[in-house]
N, C-alpha and C positions, 0 to 999 in steps of 0.2 A: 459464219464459217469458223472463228475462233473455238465457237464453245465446242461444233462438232469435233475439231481436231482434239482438243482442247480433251475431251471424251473419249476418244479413240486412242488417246495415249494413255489416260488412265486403263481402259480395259486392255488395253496388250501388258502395258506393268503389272494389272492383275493375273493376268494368265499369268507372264513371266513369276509370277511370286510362287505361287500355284502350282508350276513346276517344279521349283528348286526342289533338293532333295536333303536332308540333314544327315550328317554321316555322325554316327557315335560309337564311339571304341570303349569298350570296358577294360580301365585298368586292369584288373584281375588276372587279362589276356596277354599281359606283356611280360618282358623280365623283369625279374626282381631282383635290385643289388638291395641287400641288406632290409629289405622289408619281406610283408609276407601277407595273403590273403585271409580274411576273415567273413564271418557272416554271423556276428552275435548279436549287431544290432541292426533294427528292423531299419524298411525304408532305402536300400539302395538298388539296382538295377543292375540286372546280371547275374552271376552266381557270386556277387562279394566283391568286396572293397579291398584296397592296400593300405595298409596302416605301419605303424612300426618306424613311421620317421622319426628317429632316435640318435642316431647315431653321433660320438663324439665330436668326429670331424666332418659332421654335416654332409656326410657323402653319400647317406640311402637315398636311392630312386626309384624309378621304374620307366622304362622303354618301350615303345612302341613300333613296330615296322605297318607300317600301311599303304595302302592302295587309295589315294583323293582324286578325282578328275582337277585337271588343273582351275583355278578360280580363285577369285577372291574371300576370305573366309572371315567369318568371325570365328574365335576360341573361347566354348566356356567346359569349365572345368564341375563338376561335379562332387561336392566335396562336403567333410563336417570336421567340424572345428570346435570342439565341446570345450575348450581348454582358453577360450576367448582368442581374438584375433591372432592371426599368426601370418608371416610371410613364409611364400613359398617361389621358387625359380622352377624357368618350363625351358625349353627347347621344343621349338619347330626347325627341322632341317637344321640348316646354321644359325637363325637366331636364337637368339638365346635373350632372356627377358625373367622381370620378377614381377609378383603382384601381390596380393592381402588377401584373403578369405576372413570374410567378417566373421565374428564369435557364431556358433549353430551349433545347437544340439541334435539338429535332424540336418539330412542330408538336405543341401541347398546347392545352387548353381554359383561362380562367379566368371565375369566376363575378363578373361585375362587380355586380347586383342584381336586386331585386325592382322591378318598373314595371305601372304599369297603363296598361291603351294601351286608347284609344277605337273604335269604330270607324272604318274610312275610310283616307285617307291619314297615315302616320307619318311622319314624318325621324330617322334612324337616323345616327349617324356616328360617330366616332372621329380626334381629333385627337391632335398629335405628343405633347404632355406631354414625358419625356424622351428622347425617339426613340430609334432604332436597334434596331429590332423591327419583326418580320412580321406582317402582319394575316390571315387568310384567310378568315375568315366573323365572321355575328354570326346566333346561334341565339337563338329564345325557345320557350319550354319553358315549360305552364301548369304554375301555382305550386299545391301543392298540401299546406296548411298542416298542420303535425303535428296529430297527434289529442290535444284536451286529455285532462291526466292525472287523474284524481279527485283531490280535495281529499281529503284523513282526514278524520275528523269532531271528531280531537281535536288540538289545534294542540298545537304543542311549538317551544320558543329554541332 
């Protein structure tokens, strides 16, 4: 009986995967404080990337208004970073959070977090942090928590 059950939950977790749905926003499509669209290098998704985070006082961004079904999410970012590592700061709704984009010469993904988003409208964005790095999307991908592991029954130091 275990392995049936045991089987039946793997196959509903597979459908359930199977369904989710990945929602991806191209930067390009939101505002732009202080930055600005480009498409000179190959490799991004969309009509072009935001680039241009320069600014003195660290305050170019770019904003996003969206529509998420409510859920739990992961956030990666879509990005290139020719100039070696760089941090960058995001905003989901009210959080507010930083991360690293590894050094890339070609457009690559980084996983900035886990967010849960309401339904309705979102605000999405990504500010300069240490600029000089490409933006080209911002993707979320429902979150879908590892399977806990059995406890032993007999503990051990």
């Amino acid at each position: 009986m275990t392995i049936r059950v045991t089987t039946l939950l793997l196959m509903v977790g597979w459908v359930h995967l199977a369904a989710a749905q990945v929602f991806r926003y191209e930067a390009e499509d939101g505002t732009l404080f202080g930055t600005e669209v480009r498409s000179s290098v190959a490799g991004y998704s969309g009509t072009g990337y935001v680039t241009d985070f320069d600014s003195a006082g660290g305050t170019d961004r770019f904003e996003l208004q969206v529509d998420v079904p409510a859920g739990v999410y992961e956030m990666w970012v879509g990005y290139r970073s020719p100039f070696g590592e760089k941090g960058y700061d995001f905003q989901v709704d009210t959080q507010l959070g930083s991360g690293m984009f590894p050094a890339s010469t070609t457009f690559a993904e980084d996983r900035a977090g886990i967010f849960e988003l309401q339904a309705g409208t979102n605000t999405l964005g990504i500010q300069q942090g240490w600029g000089y790095y490409d933006v080209d999307y911002l993707e979320f991908r429902p979150f879908e928590p590892p399977p806990l592991q059995p406890v032993p029954a007999q503990l051990n130091n």
